[in-house]
C-alpha positions in Angstrom: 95.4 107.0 105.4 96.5 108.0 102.1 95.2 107.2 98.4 97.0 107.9 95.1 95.8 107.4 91.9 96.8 107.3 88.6 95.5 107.0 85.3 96.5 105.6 81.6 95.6 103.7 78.6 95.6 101.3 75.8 93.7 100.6 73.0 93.2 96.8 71.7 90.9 94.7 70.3 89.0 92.1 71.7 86.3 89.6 71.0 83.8 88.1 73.3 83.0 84.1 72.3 79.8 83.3 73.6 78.4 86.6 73.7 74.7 86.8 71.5 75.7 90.5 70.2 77.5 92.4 68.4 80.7 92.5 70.7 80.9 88.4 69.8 82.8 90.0 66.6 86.4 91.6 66.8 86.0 94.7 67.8 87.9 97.4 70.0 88.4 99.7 73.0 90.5 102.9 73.8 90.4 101.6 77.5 91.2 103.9 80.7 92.8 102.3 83.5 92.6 103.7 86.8 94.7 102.7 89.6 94.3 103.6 93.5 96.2 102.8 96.1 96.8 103.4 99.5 99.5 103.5 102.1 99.6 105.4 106.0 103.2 106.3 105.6 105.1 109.5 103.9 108.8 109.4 102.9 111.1 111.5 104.5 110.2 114.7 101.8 106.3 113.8 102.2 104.8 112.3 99.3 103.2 108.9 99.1 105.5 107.8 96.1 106.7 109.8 93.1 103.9 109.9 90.3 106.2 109.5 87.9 107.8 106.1 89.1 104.7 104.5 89.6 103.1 105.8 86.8 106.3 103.8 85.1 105.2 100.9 86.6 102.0 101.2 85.4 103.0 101.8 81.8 105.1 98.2 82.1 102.3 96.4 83.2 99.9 97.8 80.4 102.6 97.9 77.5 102.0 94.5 75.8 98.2 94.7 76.2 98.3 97.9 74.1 97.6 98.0 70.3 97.3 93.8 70.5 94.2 91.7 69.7 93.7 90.4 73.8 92.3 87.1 72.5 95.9 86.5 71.6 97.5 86.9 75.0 98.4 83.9 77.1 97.0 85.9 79.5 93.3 85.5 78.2 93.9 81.9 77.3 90.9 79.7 77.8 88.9 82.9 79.2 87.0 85.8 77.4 88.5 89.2 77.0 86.3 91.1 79.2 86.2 94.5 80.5 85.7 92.3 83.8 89.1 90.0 83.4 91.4 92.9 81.9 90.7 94.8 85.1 91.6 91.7 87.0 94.5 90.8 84.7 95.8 94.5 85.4 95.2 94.5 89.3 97.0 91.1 89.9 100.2 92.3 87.6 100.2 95.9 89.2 99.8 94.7 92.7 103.3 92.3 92.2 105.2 96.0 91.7 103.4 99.0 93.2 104.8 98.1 96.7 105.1 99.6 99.3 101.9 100.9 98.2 98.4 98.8 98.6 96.5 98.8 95.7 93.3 99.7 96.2 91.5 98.7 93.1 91.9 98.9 89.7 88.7 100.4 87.3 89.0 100.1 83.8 86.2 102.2 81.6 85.4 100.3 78.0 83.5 103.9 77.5 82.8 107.0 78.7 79.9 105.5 80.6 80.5 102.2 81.1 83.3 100.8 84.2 84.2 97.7 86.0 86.1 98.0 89.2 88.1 95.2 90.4 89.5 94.3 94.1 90.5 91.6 96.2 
């Protein structure tokens, strides 16, 4: 078995209702997004996938959460902003296009210390 991974980002805000702290006011994130998948199975030249196509995908899947308040997005309708939902928002729409590939999980990092990884 194989895993590939691949990084970006986006930065947005966000605001947390509900939350007793400071992140209940509009605030925001350069967030990382992580991506692994995994797949048994080289093409005929023996790679996994071309970096750059899936890196592509990644990119159209991320696009219109960058430089956007998240509270906005239909997406996030009825549902805070999280760290914890964004990861889960970016796995299910990345899993619909990174085939043949399995993804793995998705781990998006609000920080440099703090991470949520996501899976199903």
């Amino acid at each position: 078995m194989f895993e590939i991974t691949i990084r970006d980002h986006i930065a947005a805000a966000h605001q947390l209702h509900g939350y007793d702290g400071p992140c209940k006011n509009l605030h925001g994130h350069t967030w990382e997004i992580e991506a692994v998948m995994t797949n048994d199975q080289l093409d005929n030249i023996g790679l996994l996938t071309d970096f750059k196509v899936l890196k592509n995908k990644l990119q159209k899947v991320l696009g219109p959460l960058d430089h956007v308040c998240l509270n906005d997005l239909p997406a996030f309708k009825g549902i805070n902003p999280s760290t914890e939902n964004l990861a889960r928002h970016v796995y299910r729409e990345f899993a619909k296009v990174c085939s043949p590939l399995k993804l793995k999980h998705v781990q998006v990092w609000e920080s440099d210390t703090a991470s949520v990884i996501y899976y199903e």
